[in-house]
MMTF fields as JSON, N, C-alpha, C and O atoms, coordinates in Angstrom:
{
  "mmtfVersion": "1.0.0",
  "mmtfProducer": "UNKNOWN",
  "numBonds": 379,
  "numAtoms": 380,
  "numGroups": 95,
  "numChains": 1,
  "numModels": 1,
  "chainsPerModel": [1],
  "groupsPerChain": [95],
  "chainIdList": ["A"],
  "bondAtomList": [4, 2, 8, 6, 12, 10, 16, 14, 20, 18, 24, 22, 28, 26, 32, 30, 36, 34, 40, 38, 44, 42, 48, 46, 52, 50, 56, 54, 60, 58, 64, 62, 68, 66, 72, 70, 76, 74, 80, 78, 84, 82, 88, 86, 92, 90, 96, 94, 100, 98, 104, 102, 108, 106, 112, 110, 116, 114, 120, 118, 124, 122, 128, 126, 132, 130, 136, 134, 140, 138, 144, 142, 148, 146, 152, 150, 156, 154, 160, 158, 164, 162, 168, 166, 172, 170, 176, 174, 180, 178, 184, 182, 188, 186, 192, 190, 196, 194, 200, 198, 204, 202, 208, 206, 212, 210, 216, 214, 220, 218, 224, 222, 228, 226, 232, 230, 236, 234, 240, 238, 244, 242, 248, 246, 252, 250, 256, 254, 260, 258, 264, 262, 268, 266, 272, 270, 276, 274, 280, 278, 284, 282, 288, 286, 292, 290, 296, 294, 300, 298, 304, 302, 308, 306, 312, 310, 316, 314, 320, 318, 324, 322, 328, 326, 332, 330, 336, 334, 340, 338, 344, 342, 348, 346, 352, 350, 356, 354, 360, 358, 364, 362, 368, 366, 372, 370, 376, 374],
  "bondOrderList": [1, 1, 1, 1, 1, 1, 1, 1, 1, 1, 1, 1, 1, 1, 1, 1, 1, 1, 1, 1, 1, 1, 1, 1, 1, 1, 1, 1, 1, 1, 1, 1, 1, 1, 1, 1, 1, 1, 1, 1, 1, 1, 1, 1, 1, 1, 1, 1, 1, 1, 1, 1, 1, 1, 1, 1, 1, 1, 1, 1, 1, 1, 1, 1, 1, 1, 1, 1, 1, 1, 1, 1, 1, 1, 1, 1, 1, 1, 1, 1, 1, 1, 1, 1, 1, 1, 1, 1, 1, 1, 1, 1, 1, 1],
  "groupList": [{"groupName": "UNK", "atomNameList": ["N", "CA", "C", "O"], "elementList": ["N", "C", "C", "O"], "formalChargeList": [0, 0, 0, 0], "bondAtomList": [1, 0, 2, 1, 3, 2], "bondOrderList": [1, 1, 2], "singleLetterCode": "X", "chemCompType": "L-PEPTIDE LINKING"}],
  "groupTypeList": [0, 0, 0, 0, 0, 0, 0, 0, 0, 0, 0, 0, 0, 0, 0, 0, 0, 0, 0, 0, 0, 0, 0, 0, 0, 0, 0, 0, 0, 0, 0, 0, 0, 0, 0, 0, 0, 0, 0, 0, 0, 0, 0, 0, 0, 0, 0, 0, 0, 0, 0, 0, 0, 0, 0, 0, 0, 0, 0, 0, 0, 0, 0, 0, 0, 0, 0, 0, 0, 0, 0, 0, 0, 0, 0, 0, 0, 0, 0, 0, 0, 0, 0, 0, 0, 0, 0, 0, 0, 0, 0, 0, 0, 0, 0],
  "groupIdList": [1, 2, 3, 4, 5, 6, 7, 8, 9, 10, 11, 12, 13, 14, 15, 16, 17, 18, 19, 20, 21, 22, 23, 24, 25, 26, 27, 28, 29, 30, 31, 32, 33, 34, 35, 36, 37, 38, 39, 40, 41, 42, 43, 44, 45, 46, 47, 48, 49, 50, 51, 52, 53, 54, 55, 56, 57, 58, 59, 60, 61, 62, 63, 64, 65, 66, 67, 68, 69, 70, 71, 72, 73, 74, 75, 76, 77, 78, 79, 80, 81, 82, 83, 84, 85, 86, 87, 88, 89, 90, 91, 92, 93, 94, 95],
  "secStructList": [7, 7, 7, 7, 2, 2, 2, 2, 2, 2, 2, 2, 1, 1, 1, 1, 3, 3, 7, 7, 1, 1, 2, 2, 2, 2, 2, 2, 2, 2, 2, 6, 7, 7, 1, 7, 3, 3, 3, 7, 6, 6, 7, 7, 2, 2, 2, 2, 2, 6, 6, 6, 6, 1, 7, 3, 3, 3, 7, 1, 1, 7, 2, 2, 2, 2, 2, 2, 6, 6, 6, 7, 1, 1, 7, 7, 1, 5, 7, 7, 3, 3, 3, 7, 6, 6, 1, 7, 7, 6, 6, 7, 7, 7, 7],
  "xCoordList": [7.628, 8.62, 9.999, 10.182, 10.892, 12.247, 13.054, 13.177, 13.75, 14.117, 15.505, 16.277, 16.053, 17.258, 18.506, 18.296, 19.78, 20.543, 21.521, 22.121, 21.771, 22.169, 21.534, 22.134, 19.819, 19.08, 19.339, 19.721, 18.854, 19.469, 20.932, 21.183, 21.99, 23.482, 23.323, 23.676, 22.641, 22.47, 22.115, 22.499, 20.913, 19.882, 20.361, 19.801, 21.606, 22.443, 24.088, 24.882, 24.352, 25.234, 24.432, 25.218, 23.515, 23.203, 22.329, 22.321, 21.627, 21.097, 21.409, 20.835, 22.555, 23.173, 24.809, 25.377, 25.49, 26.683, 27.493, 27.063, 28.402, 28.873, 30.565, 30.973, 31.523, 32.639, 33.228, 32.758, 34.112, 34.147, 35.567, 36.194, 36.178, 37.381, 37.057, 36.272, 38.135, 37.99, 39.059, 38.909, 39.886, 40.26, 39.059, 38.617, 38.605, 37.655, 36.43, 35.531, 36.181, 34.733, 34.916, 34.017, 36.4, 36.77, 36.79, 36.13, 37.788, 37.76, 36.293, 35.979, 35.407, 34.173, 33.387, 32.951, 33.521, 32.961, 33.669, 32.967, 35.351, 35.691, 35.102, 34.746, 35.153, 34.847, 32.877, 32.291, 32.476, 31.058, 29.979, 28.817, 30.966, 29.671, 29.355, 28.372, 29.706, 29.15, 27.915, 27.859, 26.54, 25.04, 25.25, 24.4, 26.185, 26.046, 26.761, 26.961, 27.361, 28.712, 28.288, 27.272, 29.01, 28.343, 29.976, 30.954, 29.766, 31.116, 31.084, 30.117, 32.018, 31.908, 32.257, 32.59, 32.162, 31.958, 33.55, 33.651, 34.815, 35.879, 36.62, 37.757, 35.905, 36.618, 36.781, 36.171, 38.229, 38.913, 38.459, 37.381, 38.752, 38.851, 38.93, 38.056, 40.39, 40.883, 39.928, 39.776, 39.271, 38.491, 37.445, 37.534, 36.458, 34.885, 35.172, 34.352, 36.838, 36.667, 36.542, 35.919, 37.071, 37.335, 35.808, 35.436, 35.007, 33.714, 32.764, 31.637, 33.011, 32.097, 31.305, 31.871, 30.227, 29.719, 28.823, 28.223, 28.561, 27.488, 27.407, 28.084, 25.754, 25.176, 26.321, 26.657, 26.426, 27.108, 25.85, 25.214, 25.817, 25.148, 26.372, 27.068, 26.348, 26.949, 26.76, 25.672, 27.288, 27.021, 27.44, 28.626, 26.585, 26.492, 27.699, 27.965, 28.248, 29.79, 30.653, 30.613, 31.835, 32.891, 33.238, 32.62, 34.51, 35.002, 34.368, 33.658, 34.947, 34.727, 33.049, 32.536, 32.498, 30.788, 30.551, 29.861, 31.076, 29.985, 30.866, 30.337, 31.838, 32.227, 31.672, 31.272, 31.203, 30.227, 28.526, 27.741, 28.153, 26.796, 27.262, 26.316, 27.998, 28.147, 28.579, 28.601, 28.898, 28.706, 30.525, 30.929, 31.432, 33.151, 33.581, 33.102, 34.748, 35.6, 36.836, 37.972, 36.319, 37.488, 36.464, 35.255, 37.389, 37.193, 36.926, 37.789, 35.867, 35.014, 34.725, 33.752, 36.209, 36.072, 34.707, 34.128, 34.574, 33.769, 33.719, 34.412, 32.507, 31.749, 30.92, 29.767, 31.284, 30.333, 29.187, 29.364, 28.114, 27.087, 26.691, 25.836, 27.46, 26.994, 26.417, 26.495, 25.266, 23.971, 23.277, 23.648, 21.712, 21.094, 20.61, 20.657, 20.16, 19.979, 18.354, 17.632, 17.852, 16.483, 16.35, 15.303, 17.677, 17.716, 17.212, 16.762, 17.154, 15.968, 17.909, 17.751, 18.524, 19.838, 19.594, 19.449, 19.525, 19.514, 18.337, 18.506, 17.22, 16.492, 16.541, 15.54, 17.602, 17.55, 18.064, 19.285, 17.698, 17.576, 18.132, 17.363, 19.082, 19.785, 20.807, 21.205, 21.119, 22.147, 23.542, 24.552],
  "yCoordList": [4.333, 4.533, 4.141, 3.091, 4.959, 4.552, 4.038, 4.469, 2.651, 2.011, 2.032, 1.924, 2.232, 2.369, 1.441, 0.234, 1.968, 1.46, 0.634, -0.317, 0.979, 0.418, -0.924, -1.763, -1.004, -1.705, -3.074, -4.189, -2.328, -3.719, -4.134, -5.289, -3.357, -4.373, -5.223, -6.401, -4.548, -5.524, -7.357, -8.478, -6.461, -7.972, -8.904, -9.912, -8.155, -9.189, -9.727, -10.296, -9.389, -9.469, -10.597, -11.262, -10.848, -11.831, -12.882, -14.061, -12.616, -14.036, -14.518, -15.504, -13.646, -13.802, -13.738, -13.697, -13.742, -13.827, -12.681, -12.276, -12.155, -11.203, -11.271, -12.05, -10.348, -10.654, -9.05, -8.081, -8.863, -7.457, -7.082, -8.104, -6.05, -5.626, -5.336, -5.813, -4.258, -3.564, -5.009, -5.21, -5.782, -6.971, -8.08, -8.58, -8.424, -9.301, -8.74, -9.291, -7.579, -7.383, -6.873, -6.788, -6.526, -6.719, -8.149, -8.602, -9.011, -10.572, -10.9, -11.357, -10.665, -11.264, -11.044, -11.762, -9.674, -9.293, -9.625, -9.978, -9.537, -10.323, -12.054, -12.476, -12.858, -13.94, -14.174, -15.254, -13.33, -13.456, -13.576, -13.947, -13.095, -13.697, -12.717, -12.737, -11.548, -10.749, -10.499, -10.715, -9.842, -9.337, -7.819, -6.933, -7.728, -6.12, -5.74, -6.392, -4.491, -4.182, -2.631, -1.956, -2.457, -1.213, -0.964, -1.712, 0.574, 1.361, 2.246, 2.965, 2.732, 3.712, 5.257, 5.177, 6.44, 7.419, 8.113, 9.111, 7.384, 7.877, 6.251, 5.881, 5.697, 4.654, 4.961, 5.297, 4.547, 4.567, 4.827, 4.247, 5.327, 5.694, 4.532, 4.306, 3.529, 2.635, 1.338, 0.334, 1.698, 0.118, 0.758, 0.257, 1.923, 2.376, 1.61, 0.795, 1.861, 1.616, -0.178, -0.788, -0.674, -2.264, -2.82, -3.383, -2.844, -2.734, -2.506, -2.993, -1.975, -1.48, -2.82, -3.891, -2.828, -4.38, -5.012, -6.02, -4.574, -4.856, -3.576, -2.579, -4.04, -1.804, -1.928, -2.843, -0.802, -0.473, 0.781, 1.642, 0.535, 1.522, 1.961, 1.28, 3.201, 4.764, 4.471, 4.045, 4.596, 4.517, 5.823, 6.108, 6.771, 7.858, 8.567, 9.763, 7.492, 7.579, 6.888, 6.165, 7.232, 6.918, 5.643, 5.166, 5.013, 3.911, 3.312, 2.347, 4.307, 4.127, 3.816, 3.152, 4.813, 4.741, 3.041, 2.208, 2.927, 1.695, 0.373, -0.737, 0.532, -0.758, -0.54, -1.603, 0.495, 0.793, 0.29, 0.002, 0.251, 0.339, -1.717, -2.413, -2.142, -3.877, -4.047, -5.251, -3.407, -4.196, -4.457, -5.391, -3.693, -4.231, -3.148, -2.016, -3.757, -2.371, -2.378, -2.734, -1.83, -1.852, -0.976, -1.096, -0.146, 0.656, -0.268, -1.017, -0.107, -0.708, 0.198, 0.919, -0.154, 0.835, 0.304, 1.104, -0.845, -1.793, -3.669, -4.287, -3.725, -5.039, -5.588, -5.156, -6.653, -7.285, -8.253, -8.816, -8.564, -9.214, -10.237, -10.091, -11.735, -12.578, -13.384, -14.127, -13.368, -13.911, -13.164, -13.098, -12.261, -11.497, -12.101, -11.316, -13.541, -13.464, -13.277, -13.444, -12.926, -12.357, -10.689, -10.043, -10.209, -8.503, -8.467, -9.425, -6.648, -6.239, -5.528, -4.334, -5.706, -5.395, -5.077, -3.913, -6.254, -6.008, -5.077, -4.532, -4.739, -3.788, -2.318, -1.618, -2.082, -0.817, 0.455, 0.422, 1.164, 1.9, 3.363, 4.226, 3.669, 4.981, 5.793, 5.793, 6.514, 7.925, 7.489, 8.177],
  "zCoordList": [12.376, 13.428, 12.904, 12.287, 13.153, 12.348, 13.496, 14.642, 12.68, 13.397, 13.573, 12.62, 15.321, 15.511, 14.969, 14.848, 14.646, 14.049, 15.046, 14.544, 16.697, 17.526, 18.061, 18.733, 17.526, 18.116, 17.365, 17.72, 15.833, 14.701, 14.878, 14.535, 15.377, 15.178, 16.172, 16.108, 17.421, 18.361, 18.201, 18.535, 17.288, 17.248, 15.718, 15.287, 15.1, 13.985, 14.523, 13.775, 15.99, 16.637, 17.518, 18.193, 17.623, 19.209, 17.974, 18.328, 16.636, 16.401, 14.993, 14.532, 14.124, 12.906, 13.157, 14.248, 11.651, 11.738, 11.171, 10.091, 11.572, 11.513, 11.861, 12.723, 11.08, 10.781, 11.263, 10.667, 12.196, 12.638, 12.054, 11.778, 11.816, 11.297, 9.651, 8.832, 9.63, 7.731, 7.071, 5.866, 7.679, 6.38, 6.6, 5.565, 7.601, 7.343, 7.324, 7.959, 6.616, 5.792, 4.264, 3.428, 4.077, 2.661, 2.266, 1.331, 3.226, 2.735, 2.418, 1.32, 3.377, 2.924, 1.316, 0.417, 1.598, 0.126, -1.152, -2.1, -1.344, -1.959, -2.315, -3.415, -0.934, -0.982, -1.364, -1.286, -1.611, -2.118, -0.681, -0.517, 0.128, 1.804, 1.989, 2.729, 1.662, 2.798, 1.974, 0.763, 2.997, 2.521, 2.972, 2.886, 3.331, 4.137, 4.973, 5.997, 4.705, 5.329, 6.341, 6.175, 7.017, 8.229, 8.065, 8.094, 7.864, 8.501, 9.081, 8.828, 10.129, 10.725, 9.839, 8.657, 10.43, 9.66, 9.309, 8.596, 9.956, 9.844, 9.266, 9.554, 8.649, 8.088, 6.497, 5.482, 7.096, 5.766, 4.225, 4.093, 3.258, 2.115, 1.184, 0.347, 1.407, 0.834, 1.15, 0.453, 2.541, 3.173, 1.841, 0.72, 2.13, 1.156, 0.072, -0.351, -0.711, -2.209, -2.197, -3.067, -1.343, -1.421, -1.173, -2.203, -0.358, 0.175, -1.273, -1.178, -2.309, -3.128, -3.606, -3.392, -4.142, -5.026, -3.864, -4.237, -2.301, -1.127, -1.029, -1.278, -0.323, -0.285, 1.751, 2.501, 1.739, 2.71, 3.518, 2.909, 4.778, 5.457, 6.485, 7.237, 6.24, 6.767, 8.637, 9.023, 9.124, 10.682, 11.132, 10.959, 11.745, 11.824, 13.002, 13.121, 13.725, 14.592, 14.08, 13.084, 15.122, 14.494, 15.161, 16.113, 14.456, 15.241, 16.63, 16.914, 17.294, 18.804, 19.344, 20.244, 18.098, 18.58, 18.115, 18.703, 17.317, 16.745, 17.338, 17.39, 17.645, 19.146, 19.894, 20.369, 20.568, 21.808, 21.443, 22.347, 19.966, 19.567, 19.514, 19.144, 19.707, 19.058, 20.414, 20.673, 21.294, 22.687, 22.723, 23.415, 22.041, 21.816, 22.696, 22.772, 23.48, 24.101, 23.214, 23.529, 21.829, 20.708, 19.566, 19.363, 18.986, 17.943, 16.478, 16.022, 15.984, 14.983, 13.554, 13.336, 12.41, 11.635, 10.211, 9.476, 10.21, 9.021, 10.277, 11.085, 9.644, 10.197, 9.048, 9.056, 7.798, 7.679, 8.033, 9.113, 7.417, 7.813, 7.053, 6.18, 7.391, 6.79, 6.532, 5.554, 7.942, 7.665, 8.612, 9.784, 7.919, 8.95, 10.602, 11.55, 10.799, 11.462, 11.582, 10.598, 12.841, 13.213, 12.769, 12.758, 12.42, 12.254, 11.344, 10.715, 10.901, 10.069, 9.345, 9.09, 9.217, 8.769, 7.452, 7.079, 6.553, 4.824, 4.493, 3.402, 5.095, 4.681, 5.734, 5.892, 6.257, 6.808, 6.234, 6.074, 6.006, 5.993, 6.028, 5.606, 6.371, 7.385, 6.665, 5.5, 7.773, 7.155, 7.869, 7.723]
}
């Protein structure tokens, strides 16, 4: 059964740590924290290249979708993940 991608931000948003915005999920990865970075599908060019060196999973909406999928009434272009938490995050999976 493949597992939803709204379901996991959920469940690394309510029992892990997580850093929302494209400078603080570049800062992270710079700074060696981040395990995993989520971007939305119209994020930036300049954020992808900075982000490189953590696997990054593709979030299949844009901005707007994936503040709506994290529970934000704010546009969500990159979110790192710096500690999973109870989520199944670092091993997912997706397009």
């Amino acid at each position: 059964m493949e597992t939803d991608i709204n379901k996991v931000l959920r469940n690394v948003l309510s029992t892990g740590k997580v850093v929302i915005g494209s400078r603080q999920a570049t800062d992270a990865v710079k700074n060696g924290k981040a395990q995993v970075v989520v971007v939305s599908s119209n994020c930036f060019e300049k954020t992808m290249d900075e982000v490189k060196g953590v696997p990054v999973i593709k979030y299949p909406g844009n901005g707007v979708d994936l503040g709506i999928a994290c529970g934000k009434p704010f546009s969500i272009a990159a979110l790192a993940v710096l500690e999973p938490g109870e989520s199944e995050i670092l091993s997912f999976k997706g397009e």
